[in-house]
C-alpha positions in Angstrom: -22.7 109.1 0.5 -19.5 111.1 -0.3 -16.5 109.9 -1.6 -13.3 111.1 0.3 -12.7 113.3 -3.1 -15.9 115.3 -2.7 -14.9 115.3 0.8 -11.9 117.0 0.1 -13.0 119.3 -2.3 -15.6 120.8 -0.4 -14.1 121.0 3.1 -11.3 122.9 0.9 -14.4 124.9 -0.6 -15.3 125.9 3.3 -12.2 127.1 4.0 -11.4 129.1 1.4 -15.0 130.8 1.8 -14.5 131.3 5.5 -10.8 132.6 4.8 -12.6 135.4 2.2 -15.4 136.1 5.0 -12.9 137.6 7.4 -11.7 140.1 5.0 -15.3 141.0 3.6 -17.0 144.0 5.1 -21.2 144.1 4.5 -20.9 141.2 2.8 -20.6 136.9 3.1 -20.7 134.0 1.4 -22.4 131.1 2.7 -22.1 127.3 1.5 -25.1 125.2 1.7 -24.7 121.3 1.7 -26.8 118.3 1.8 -24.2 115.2 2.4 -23.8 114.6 -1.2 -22.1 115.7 -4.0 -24.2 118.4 -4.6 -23.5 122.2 -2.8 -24.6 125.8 -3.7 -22.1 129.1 -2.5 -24.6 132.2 -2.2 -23.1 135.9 -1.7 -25.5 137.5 1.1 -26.1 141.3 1.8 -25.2 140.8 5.6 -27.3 144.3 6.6 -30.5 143.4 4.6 -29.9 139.4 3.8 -30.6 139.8 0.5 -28.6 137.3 -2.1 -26.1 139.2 -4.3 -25.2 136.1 -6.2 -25.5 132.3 -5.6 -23.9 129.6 -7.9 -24.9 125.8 -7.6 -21.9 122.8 -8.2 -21.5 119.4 -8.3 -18.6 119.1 -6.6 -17.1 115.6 -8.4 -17.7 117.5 -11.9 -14.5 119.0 -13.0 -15.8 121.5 -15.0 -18.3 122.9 -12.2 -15.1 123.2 -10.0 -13.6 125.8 -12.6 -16.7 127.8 -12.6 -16.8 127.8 -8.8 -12.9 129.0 -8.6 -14.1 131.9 -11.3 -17.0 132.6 -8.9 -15.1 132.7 -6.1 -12.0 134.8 -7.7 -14.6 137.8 -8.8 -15.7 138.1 -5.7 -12.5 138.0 -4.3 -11.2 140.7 -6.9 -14.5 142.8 -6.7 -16.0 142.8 -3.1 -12.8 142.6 -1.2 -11.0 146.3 -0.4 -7.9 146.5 -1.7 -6.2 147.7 1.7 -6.5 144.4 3.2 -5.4 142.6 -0.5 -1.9 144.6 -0.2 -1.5 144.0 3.7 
C-alpha cells in the first residue's frame, strides 16, 4: 500500500512525463506501476516500439529520485527540439 508521499511523488512523476510527451516527436516515455513503491520510466521508439532507455526507481528512496530527475532532464535536453524549448 502507498503512502500519500509515494503518492505524490509519482502522480508528480506522471505529469511531468506526460508534460514532456507533448513536445516529443517519434518518441515517448511511458511509466509502469504496480500500486507500490516501486515504478520503471521506459523511453519507447513510437514508429518501431523499441525501448531507447528505461530506468527503474523506488520512489520513497531519495537517492533514486535524483537519478530519475537526471534521467528525465537528458531526455529533456537531448530528444526534445530546441524550437519548442525557446517557444
Amino acid at each position: 500500500m502507498l503512502n500519500v508521499f509515494t503518492s505524490l511523488v509519482i502522480n508528480q512523476l506522471k505529469q511531468r512525463i506526460n508534460f514532456m510527451n507533448q513536445r516529443m516527436h517519434g518518441e515517448e516515455l511511458r511509466i509502469y506501476e504496480s500500486n507500490t513503491k516501486y515504478c520503471l520510466i521506459v523511453l519507447v521508439d513510437t514508429n518501431t516500439h523499441t525501448v531507447l532507455g528505461s530506468i527503474a526507481l523506488n520512489a520513497s528512496a531519495r537517492r533514486d529520485l535524483c537519478m530519475t530527475k537526471a534521467f528525465l532532464s537528458l531526455i529533456e535536453n537531448t530528444r526534445i527540439p530546441r524550437t519548442v524549448l525557446a517557444a
